[in-house]
C-alpha positions in Angstrom: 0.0 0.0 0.0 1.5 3.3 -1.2 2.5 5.2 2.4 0.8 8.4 1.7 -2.1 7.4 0.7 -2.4 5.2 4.0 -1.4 8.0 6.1 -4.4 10.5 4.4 -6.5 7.8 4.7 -5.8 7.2 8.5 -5.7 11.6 9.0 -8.8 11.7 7.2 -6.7 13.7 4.3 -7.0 13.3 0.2 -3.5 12.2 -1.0 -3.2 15.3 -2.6 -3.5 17.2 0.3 -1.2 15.5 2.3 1.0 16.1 -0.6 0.4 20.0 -0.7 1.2 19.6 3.2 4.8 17.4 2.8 5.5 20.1 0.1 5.1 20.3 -3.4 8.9 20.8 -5.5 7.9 24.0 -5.9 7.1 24.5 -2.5 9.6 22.9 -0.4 8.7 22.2 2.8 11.5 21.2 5.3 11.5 17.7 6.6 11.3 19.4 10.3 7.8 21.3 8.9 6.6 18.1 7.6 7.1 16.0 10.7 5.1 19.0 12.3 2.1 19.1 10.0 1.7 15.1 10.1 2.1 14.9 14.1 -0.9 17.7 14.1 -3.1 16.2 11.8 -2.0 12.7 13.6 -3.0 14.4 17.2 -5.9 16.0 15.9 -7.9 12.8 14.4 -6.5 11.3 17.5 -8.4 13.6 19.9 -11.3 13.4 18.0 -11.7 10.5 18.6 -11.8 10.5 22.5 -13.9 13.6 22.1 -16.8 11.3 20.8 -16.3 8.6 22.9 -16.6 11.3 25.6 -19.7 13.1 24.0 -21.1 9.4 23.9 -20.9 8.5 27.4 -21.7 11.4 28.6 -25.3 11.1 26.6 -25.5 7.4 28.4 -24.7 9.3 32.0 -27.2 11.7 31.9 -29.9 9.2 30.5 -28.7 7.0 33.1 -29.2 10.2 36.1 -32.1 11.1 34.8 -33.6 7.4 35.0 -32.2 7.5 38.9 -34.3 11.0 39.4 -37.0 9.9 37.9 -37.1 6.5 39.7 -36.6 8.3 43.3 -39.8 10.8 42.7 -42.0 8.1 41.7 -40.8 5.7 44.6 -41.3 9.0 47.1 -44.5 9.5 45.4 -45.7 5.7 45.7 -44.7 5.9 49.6 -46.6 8.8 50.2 -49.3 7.9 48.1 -49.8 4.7 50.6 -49.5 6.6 53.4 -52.2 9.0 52.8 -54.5 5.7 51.7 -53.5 4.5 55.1 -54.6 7.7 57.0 -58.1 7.8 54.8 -58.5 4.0 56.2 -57.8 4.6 59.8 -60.1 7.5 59.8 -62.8 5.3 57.9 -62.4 2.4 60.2 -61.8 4.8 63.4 -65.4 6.3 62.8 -67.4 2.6 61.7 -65.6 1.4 65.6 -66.9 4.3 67.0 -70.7 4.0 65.5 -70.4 0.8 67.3 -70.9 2.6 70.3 -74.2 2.4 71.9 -76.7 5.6 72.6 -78.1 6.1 75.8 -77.7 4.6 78.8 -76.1 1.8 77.3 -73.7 4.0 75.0 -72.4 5.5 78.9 -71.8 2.0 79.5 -69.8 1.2 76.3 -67.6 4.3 76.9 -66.8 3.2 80.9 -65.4 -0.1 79.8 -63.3 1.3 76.9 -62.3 4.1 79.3 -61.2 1.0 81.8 -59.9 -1.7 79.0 -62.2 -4.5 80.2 -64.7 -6.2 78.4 -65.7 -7.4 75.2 -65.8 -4.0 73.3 -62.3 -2.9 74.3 -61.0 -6.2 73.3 -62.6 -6.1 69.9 -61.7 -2.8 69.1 -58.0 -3.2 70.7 -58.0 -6.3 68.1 -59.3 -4.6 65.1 -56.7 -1.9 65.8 -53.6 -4.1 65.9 -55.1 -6.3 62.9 -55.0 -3.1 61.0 -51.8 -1.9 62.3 -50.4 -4.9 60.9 -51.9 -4.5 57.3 -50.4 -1.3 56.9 -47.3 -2.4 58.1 -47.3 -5.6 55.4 -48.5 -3.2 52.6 -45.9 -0.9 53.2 -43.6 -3.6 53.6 -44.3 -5.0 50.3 -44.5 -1.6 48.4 -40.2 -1.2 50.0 -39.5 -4.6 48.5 -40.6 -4.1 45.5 -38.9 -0.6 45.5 -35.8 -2.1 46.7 -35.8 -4.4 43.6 -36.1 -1.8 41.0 -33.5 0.4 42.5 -31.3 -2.8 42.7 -32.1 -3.5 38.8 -31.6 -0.1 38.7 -28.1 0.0 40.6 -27.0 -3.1 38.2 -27.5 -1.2 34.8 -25.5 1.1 36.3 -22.7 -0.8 36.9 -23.1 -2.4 33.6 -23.1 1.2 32.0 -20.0 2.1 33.9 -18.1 -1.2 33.0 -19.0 -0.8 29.2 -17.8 2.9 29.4 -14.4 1.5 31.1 -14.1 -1.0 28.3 -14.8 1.9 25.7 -12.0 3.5 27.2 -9.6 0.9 27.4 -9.9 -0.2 24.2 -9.9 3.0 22.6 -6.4 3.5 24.3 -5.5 0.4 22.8 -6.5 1.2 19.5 -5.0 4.8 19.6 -2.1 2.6 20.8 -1.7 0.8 17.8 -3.3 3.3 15.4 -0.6 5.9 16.4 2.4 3.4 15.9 1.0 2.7 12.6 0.7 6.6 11.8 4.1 6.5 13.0 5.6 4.4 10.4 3.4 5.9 7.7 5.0 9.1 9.0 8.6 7.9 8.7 7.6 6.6 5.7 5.9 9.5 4.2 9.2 12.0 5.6 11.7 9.2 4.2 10.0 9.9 0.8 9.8 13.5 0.9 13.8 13.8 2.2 14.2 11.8 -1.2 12.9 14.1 -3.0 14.4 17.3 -1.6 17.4 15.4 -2.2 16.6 14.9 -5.4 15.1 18.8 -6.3 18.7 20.0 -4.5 20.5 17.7 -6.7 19.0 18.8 -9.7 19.0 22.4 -8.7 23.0 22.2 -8.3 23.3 20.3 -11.6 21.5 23.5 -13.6 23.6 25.7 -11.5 27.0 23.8 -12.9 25.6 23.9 -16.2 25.3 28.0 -16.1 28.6 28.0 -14.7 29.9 25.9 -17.4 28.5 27.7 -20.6 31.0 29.2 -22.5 33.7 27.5 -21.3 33.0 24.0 -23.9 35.5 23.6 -25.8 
């Protein structure tokens, strides 16, 4: 493979631009301002590179944050949610255990024995309350486990986003790696060539020269 045409191909250059830049015979370029111009072109598709993988992950992190927000305001919601139902509930059933209450004479009677805690009223209603305690308690329970598991499935994309990023990186350091020590060759390749041919232009410039020198002096 001709070494220029890899190297523009690798820089993202047209071979004859990469020429213009080594220096056309009647533009000379020293081998010094070639080596220049290829390492920034080199650096420069280089960083480019890393820029978009940056750019990439970045979009992948902020989906990723944004999915944690939005999980943690519906979760907060969900919690508070049940714990208003709860409070409706407690009220509801507060009012139906007090409409169990007797009028009258016999209501006075009802209210002296759950003013004391004995008989079978208080122990029905004290029953009834813990019963209902314990609901609550098992719904809310139930509502955190299931929570727990999407913030865990959550928590596990995550990591699997953060170890793909990691092996993004890595392997883009490889491959610059290698990619650069390629463009490195191409380069000396590439400057080897164009040394030739300032060589070559100097030789040919002196041999002119020699030839003015010489004219009039054939014998």
């Amino acid at each position: 493979m001709n070494p220029s045409r890899d190297l523009c191909n690798r820089a993202g250059a047209k071979q004859k631009d990469i020429r213009a830049r080594l220096g056309q015979p009647e533009h000379v370029q020293t081998v010094d301002q070639a080596r220049a111009t290829l390492r920034a072109k080199m650096t420069a598709a280089a960083e480019k590179r890393v820029d978009d993988l940056k750019a990439k992950q970045r979009k992948e992190q902020t989906r990723m944050g944004n999915a944690v927000k939005r999980l943690k305001t519906e979760q907060q919601t969900s919690r508070q949610s049940l714990q208003r139902q709860h409070q409706t509930r407690q009220k509801v059933e507060a009012k139906a255990r007090a409409d169990r209450i007797r009028s009258g004479l016999m209501g006075l009677w009802d209210r002296a024995q759950l003013k004391l805690g004995v008989g079978k009223l208080p122990r029905e209603f004290a029953a009834e309350i813990e019963q209902a305690k314990t609901r609550d308690a098992g719904e809310f329970h139930a509502l955190k486990t299931e929570q727990l598991t999407d913030r865990r499935q959550l928590q596990k994309s995550i990591k699997l986003m953060r170890e793909k990023h990691r092996r993004e990186r890595n392997d883009m350091r490889s491959n610059l790696g290698y990619w650069l020590t390629l463009d490195r060759q191409s380069q000396r390749e590439a400057l080897d060539s164009h040394q030739a041919e300032l060589k070559t232009q100097q030789h040919q410039g002196q041999k002119k020269q020699q030839r003015k020198r010489n004219q009039g002096f054939e014998l």
